[in-house]
Gaussian input, Z-matrix of N, CA and C with variables (Angstrom, degrees):
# hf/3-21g

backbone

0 1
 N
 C     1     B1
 C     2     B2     1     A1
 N     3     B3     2     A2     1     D1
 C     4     B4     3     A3     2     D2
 C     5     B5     4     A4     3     D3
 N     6     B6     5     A5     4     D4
 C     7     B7     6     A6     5     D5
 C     8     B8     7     A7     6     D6
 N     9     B9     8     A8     7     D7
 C    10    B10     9     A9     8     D8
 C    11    B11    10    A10     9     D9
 N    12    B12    11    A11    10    D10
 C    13    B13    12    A12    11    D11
 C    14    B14    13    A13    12    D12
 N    15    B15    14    A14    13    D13
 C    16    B16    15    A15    14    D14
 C    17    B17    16    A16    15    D15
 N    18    B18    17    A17    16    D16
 C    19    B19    18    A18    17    D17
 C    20    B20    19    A19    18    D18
 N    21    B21    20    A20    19    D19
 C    22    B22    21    A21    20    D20
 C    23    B23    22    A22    21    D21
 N    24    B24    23    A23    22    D22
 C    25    B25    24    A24    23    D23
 C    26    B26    25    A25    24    D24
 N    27    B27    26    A26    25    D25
 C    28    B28    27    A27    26    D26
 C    29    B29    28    A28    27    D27
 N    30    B30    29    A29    28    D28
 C    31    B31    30    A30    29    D29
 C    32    B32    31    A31    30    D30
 N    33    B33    32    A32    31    D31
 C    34    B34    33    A33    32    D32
 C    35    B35    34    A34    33    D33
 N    36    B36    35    A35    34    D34
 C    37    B37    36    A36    35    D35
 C    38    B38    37    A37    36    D36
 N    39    B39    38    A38    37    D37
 C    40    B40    39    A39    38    D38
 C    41    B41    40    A40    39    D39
 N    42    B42    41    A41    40    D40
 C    43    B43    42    A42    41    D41
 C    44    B44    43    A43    42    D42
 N    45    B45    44    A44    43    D43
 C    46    B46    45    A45    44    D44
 C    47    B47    46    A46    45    D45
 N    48    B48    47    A47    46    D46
 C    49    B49    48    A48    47    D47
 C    50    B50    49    A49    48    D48
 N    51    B51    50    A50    49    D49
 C    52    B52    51    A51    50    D50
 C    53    B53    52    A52    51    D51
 N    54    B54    53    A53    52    D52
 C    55    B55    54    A54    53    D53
 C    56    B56    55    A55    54    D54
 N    57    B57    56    A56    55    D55
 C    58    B58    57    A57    56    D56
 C    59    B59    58    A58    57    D57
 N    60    B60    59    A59    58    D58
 C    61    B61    60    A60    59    D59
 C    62    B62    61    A61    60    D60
 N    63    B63    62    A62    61    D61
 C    64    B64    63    A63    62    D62
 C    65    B65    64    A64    63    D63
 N    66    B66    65    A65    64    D64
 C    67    B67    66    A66    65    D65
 C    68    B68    67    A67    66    D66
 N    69    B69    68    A68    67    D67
 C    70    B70    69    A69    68    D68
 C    71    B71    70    A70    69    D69
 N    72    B72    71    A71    70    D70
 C    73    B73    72    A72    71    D71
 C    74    B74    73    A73    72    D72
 N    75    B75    74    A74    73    D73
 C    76    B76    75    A75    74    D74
 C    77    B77    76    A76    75    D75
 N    78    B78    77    A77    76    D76
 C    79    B79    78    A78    77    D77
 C    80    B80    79    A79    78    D78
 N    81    B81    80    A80    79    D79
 C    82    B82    81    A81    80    D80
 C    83    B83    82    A82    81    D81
 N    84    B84    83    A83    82    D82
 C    85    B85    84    A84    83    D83
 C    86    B86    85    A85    84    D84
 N    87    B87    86    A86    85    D85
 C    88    B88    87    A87    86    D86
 C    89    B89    88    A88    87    D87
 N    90    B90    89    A89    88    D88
 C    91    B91    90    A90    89    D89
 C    92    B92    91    A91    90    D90
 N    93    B93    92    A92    91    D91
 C    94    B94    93    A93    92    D92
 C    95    B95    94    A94    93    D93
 N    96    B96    95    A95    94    D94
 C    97    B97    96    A96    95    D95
 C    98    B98    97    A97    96    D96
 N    99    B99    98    A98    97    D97
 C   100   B100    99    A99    98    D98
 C   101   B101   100   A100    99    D99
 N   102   B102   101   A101   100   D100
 C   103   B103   102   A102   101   D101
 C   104   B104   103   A103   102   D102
 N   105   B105   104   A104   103   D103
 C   106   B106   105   A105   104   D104
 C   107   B107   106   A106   105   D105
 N   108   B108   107   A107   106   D106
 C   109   B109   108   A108   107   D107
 C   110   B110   109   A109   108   D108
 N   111   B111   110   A110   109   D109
 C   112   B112   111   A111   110   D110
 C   113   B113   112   A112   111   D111
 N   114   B114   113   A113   112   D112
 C   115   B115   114   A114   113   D113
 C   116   B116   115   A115   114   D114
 N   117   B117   116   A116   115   D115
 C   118   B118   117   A117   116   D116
 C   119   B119   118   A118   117   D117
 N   120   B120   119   A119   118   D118
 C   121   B121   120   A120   119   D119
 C   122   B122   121   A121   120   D120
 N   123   B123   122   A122   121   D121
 C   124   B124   123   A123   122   D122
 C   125   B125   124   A124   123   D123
 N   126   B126   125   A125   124   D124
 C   127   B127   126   A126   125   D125
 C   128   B128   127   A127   126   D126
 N   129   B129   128   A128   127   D127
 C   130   B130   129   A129   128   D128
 C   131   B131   130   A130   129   D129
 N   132   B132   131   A131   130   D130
 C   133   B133   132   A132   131   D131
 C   134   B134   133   A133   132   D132
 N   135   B135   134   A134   133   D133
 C   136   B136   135   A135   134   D134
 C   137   B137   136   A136   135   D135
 N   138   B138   137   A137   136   D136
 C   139   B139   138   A138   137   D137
 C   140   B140   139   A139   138   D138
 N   141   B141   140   A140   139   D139
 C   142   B142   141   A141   140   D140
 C   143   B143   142   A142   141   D141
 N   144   B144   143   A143   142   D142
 C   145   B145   144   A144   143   D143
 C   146   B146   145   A145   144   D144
 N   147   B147   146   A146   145   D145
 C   148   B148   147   A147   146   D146
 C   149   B149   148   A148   147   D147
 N   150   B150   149   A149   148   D148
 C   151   B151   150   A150   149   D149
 C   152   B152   151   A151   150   D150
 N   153   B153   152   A152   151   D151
 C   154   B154   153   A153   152   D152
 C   155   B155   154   A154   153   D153
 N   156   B156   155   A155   154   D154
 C   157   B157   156   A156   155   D155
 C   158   B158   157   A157   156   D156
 N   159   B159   158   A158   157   D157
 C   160   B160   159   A159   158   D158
 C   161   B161   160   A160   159   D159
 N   162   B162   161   A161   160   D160
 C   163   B163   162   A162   161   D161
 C   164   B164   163   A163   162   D162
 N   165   B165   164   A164   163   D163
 C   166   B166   165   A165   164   D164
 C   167   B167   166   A166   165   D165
 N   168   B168   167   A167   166   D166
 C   169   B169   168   A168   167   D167
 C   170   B170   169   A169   168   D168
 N   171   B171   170   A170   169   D169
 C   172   B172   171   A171   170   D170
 C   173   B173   172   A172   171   D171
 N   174   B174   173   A173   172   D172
 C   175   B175   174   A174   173   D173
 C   176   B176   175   A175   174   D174
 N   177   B177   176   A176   175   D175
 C   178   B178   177   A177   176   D176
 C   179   B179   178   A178   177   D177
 N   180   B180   179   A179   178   D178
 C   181   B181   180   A180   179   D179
 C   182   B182   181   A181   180   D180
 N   183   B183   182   A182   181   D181
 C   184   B184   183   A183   182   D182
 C   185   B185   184   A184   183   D183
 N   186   B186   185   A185   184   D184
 C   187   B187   186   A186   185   D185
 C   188   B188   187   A187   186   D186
 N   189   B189   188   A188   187   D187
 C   190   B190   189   A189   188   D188
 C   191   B191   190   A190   189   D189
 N   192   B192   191   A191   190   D190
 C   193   B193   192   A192   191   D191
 C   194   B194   193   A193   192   D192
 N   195   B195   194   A194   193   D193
 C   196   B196   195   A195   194   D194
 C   197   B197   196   A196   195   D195
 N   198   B198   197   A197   196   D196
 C   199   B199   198   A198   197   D197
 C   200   B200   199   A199   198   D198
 N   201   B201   200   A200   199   D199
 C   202   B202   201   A201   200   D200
 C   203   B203   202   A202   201   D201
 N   204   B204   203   A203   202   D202
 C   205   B205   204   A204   203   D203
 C   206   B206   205   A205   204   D204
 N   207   B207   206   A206   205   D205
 C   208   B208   207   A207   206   D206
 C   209   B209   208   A208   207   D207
 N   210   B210   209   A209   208   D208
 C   211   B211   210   A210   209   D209
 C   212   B212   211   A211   210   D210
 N   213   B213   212   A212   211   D211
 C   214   B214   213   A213   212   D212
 C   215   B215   214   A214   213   D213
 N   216   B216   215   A215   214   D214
 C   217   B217   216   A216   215   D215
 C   218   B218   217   A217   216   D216
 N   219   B219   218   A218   217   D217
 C   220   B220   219   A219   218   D218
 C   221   B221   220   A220   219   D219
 N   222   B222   221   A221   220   D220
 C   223   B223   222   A222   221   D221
 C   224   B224   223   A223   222   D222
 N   225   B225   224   A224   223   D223
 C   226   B226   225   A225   224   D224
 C   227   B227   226   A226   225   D225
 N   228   B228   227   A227   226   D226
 C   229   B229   228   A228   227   D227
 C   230   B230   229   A229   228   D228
 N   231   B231   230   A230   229   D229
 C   232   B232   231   A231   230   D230
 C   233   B233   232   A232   231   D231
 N   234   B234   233   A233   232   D232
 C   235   B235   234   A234   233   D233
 C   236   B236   235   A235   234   D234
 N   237   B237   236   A236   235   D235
 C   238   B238   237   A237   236   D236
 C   239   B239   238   A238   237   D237
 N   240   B240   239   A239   238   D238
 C   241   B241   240   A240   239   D239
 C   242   B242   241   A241   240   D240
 N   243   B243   242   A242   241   D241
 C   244   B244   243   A243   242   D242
 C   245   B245   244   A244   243   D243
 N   246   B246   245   A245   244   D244
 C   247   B247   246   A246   245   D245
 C   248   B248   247   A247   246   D246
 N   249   B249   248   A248   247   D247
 C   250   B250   249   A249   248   D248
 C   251   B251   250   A250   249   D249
 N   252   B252   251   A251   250   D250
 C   253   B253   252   A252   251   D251
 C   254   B254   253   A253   252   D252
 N   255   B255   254   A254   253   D253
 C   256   B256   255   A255   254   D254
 C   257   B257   256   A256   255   D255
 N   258   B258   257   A257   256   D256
 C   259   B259   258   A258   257   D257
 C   260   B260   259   A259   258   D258
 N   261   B261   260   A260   259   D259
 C   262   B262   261   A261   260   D260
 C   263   B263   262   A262   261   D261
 N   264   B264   263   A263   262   D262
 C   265   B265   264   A264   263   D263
 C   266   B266   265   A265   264   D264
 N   267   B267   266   A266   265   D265
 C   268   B268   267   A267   266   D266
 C   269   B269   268   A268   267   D267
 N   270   B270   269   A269   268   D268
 C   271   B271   270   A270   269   D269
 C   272   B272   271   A271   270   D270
 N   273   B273   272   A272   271   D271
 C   274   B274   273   A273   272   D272
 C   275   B275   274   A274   273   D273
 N   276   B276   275   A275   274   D274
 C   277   B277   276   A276   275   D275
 C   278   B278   277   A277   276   D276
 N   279   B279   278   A278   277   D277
 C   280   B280   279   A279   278   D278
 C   281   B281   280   A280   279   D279
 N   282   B282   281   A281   280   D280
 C   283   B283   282   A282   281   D281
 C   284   B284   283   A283   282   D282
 N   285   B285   284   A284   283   D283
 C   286   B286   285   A285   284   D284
 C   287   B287   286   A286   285   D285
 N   288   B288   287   A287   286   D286
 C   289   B289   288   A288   287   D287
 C   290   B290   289   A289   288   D288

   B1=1.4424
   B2=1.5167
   B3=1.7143
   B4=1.2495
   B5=1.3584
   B6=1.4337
   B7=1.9298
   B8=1.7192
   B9=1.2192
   B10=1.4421
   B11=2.1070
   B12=1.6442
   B13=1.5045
   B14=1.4732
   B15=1.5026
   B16=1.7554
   B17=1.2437
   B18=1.5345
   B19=1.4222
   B20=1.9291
   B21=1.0152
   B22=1.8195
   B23=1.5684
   B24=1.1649
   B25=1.1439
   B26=1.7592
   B27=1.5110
   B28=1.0020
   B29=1.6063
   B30=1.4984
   B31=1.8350
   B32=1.4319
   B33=1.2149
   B34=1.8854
   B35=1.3687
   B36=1.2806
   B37=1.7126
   B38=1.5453
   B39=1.1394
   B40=1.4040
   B41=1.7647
   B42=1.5389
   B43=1.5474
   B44=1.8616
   B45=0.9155
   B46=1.3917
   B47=1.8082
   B48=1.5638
   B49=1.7365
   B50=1.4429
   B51=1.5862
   B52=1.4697
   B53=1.2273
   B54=1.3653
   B55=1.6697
   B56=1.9316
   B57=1.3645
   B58=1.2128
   B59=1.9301
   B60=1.1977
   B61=1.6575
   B62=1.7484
   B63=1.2081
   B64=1.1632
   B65=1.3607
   B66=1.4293
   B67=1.7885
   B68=1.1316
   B69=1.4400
   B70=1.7954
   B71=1.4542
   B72=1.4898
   B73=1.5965
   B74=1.8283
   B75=1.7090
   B76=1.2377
   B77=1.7716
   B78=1.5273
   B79=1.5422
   B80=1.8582
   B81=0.8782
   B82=1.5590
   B83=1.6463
   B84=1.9164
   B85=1.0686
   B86=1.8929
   B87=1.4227
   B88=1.3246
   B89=1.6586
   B90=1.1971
   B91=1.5404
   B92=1.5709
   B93=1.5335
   B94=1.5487
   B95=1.4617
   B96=1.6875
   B97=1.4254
   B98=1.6546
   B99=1.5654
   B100=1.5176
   B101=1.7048
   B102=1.5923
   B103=1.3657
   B104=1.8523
   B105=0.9508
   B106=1.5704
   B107=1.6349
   B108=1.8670
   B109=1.5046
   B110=1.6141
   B111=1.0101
   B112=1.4015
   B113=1.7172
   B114=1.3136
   B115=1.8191
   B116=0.8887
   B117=1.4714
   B118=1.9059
   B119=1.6039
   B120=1.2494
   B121=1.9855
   B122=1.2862
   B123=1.0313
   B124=1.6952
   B125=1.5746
   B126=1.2860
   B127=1.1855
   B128=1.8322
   B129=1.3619
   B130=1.3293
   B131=1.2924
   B132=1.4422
   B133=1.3657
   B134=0.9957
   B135=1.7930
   B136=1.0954
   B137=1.6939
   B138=1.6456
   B139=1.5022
   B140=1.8543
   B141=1.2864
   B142=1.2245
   B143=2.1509
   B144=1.2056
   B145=1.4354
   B146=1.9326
   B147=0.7023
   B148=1.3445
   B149=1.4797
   B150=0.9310
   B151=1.6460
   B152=1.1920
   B153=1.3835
   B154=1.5958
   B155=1.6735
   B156=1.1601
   B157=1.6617
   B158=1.3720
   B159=0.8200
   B160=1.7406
   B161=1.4879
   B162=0.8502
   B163=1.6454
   B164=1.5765
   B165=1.9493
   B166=1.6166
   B167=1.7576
   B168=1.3001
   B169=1.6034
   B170=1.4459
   B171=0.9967
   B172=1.7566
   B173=1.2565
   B174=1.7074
   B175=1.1572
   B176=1.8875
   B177=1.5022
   B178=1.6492
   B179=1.5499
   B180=1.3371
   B181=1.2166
   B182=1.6858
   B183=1.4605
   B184=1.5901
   B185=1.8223
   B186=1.4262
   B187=1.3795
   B188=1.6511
   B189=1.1977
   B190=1.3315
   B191=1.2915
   B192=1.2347
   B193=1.6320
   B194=1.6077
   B195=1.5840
   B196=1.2321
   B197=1.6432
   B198=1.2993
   B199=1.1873
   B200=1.5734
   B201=1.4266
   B202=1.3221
   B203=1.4249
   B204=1.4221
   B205=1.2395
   B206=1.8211
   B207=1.1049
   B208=1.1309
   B209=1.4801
   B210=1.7985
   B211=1.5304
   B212=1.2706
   B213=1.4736
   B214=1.7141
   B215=1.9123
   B216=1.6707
   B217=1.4529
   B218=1.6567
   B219=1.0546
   B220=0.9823
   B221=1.6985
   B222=1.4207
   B223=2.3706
   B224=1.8749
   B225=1.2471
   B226=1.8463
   B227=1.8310
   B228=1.9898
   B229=1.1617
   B230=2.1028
   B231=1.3921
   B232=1.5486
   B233=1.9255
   B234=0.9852
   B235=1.5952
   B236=1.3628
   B237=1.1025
   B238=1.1938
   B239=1.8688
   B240=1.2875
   B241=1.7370
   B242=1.2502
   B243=1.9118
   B244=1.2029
   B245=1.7480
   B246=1.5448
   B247=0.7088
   B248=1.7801
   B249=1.3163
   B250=1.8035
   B251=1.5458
   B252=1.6877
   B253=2.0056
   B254=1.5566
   B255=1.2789
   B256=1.6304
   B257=1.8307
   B258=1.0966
   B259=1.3261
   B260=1.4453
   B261=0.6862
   B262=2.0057
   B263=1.3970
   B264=1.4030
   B265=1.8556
   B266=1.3946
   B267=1.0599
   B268=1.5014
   B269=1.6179
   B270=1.6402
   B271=1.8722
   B272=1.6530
   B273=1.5966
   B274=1.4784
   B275=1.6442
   B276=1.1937
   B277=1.6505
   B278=1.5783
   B279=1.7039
   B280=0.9655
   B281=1.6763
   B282=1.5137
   B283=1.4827
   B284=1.5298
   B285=1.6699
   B286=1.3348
   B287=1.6034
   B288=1.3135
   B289=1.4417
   B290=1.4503
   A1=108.92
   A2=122.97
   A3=125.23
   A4=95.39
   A5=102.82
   A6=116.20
   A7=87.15
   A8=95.91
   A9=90.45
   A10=100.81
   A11=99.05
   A12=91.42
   A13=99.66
   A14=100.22
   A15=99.46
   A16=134.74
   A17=111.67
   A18=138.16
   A19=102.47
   A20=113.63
   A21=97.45
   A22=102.73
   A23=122.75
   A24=131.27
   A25=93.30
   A26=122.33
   A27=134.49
   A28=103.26
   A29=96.28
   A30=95.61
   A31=119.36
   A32=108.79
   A33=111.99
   A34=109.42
   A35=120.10
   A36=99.07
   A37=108.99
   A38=133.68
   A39=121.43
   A40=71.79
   A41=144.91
   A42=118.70
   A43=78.13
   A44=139.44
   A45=113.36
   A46=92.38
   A47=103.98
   A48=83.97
   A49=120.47
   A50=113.69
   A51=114.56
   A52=122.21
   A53=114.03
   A54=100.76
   A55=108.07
   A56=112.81
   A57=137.80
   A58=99.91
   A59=107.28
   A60=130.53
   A61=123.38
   A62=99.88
   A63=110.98
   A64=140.88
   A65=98.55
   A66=107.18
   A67=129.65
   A68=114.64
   A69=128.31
   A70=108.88
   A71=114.77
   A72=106.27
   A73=107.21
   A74=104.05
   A75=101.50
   A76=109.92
   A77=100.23
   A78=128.80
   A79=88.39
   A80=87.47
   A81=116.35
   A82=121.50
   A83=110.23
   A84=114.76
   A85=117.37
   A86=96.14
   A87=117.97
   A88=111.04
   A89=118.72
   A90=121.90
   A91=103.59
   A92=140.21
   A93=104.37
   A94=127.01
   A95=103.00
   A96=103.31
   A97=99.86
   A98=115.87
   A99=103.20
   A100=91.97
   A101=142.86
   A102=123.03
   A103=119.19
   A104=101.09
   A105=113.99
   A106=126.53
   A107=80.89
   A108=86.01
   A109=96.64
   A110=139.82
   A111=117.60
   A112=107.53
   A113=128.79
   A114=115.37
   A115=125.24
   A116=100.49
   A117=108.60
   A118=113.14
   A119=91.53
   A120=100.52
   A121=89.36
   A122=136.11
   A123=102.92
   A124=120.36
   A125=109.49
   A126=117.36
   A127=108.09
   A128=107.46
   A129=123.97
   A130=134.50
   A131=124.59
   A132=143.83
   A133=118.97
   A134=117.34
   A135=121.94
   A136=130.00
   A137=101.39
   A138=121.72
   A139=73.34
   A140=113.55
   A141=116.46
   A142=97.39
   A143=92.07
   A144=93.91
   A145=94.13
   A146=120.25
   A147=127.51
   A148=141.57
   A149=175.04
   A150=153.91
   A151=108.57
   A152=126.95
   A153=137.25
   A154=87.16
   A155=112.10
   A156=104.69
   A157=126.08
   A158=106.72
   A159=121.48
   A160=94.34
   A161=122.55
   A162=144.45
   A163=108.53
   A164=85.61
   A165=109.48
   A166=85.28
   A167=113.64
   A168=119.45
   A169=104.12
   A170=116.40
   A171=111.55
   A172=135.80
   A173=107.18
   A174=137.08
   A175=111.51
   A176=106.25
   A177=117.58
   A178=98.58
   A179=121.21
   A180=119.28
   A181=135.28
   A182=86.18
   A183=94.24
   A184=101.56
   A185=107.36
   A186=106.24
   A187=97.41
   A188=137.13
   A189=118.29
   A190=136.61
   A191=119.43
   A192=117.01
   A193=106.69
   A194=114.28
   A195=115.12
   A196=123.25
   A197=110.81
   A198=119.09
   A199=111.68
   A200=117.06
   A201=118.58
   A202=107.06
   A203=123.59
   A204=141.07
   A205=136.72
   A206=111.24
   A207=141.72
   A208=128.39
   A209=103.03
   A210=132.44
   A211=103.90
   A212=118.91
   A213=109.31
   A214=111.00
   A215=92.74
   A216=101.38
   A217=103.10
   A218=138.71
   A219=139.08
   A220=112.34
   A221=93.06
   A222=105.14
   A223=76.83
   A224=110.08
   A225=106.98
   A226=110.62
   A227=104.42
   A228=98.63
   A229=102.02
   A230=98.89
   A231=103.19
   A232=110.98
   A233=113.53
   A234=104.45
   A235=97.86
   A236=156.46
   A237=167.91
   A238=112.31
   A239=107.71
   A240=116.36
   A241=107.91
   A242=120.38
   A243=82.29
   A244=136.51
   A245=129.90
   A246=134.39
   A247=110.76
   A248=96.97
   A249=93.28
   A250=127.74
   A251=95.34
   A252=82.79
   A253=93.97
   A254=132.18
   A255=129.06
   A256=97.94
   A257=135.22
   A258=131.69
   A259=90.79
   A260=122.86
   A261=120.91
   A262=87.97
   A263=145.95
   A264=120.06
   A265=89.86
   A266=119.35
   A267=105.97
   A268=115.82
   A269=107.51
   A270=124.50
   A271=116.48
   A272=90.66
   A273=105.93
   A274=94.61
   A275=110.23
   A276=115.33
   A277=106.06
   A278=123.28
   A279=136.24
   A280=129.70
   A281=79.53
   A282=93.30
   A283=114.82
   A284=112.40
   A285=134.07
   A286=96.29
   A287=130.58
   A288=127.05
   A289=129.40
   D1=116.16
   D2=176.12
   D3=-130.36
   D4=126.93
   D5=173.72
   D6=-94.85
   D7=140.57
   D8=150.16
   D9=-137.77
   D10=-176.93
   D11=-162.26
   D12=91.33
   D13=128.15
   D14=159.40
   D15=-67.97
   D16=-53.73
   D17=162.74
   D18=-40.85
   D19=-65.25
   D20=175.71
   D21=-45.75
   D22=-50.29
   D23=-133.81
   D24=-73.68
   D25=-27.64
   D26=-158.72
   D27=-102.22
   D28=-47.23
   D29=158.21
   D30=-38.76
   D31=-68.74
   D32=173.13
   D33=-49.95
   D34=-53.38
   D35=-173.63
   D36=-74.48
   D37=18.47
   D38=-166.47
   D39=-127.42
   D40=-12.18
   D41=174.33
   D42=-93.81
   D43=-50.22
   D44=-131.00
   D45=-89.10
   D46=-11.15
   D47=167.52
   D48=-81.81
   D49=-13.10
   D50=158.71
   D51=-70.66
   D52=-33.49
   D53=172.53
   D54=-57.86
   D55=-60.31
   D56=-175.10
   D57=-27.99
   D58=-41.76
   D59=171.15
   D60=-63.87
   D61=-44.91
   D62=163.94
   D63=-26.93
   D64=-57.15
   D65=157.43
   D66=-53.98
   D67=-15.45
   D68=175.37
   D69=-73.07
   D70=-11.22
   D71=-172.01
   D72=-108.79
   D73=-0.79
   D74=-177.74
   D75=-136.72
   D76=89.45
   D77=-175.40
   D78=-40.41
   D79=142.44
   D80=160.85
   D81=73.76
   D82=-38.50
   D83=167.61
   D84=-80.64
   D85=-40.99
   D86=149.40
   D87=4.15
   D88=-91.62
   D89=176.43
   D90=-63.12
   D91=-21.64
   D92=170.92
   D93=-93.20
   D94=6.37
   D95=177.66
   D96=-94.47
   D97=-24.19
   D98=-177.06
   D99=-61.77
   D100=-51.96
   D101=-179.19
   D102=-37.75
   D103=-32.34
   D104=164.01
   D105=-42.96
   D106=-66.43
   D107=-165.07
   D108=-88.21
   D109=-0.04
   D110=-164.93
   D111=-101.86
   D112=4.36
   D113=131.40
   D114=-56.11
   D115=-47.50
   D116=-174.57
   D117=-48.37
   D118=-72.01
   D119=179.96
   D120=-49.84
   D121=-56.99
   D122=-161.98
   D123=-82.74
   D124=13.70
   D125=-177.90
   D126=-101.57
   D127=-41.78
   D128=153.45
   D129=-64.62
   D130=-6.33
   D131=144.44
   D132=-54.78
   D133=-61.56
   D134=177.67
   D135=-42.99
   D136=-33.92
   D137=-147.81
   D138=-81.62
   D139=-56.19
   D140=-135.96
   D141=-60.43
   D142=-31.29
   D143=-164.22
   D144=-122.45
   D145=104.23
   D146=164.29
   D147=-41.88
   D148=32.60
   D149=-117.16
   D150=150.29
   D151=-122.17
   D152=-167.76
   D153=-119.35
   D154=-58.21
   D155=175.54
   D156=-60.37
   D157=3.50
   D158=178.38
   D159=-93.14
   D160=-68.27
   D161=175.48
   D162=-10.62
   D163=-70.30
   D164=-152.45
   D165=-66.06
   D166=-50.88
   D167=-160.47
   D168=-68.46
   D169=-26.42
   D170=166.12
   D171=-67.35
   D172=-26.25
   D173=161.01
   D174=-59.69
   D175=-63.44
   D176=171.95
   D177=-43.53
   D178=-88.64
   D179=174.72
   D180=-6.32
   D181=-51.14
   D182=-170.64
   D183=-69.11
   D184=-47.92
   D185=-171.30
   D186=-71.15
   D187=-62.33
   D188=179.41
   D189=-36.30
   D190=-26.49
   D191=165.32
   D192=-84.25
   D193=-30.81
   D194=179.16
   D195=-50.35
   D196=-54.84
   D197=-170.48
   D198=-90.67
   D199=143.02
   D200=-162.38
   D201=-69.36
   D202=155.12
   D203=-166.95
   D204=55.74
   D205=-8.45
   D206=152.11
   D207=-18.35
   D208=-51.15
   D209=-162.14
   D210=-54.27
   D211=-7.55
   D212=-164.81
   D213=-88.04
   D214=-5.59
   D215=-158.38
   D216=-73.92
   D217=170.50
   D218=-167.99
   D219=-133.84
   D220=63.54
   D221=-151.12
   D222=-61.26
   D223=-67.64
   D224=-152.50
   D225=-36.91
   D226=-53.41
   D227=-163.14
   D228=-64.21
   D229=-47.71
   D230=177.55
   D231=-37.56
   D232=-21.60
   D233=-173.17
   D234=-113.38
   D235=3.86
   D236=73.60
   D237=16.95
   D238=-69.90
   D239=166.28
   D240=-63.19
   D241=-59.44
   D242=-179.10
   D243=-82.54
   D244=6.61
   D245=176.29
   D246=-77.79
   D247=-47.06
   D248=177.82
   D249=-92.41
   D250=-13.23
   D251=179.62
   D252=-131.60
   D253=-18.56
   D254=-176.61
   D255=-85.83
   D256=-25.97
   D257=-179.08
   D258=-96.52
   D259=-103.51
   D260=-158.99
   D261=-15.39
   D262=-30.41
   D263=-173.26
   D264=-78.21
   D265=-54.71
   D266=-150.23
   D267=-64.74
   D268=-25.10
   D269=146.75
   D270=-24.14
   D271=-58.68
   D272=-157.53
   D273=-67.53
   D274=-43.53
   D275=-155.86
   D276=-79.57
   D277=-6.13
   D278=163.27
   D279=-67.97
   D280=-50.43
   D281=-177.10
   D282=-72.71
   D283=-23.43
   D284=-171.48
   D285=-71.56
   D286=-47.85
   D287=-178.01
   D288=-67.65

């Protein structure tokens, strides 16, 4: 699975952090499907973003659904910002010096 495009790219992390959410609406089973999903997301992290940052964020991912209470975080869209609007500044502010 390769998204390319940002906007897809941001579509998917904005479904798969709702799936990732999901377990918040179902007490008790709730925490054994996050054991479920939390290879997946981090396996789908990986896909989404490629490289060493793909890596590290697949890694975040995995433990954030892993560990209880967590689910509220929003890892896909957050690596999403910082890949498309928190990195291009710090580009810009490079090239600017």
């Amino acid at each position: 699975m390769q998204i390319e495009g940002k906007y897809k790219k941001l579509f998917a992390g904005l479904l798969l952090d709702g799936i990732g959410m999901l377990s918040l609406a179902i007490p008790g089973l709730g925490e054994f499907l996050d054991i479920l999903w939390a290879p997946v997301a981090g396996w789908f992290m990986t896909r989404l973003y490629p490289g060493r940052k793909g890596k590290i964020a697949g890694v975040v991912a995995f433990l954030e659904e892993l560990l209880p209470g967590l689910d509220l975080i929003p890892s896909f869209t957050l690596m999403w910002l910082y890949t498309y609007v928190l990195s291009k500044k710090e580009r810009v502010g490079k090239v600017a010096s």
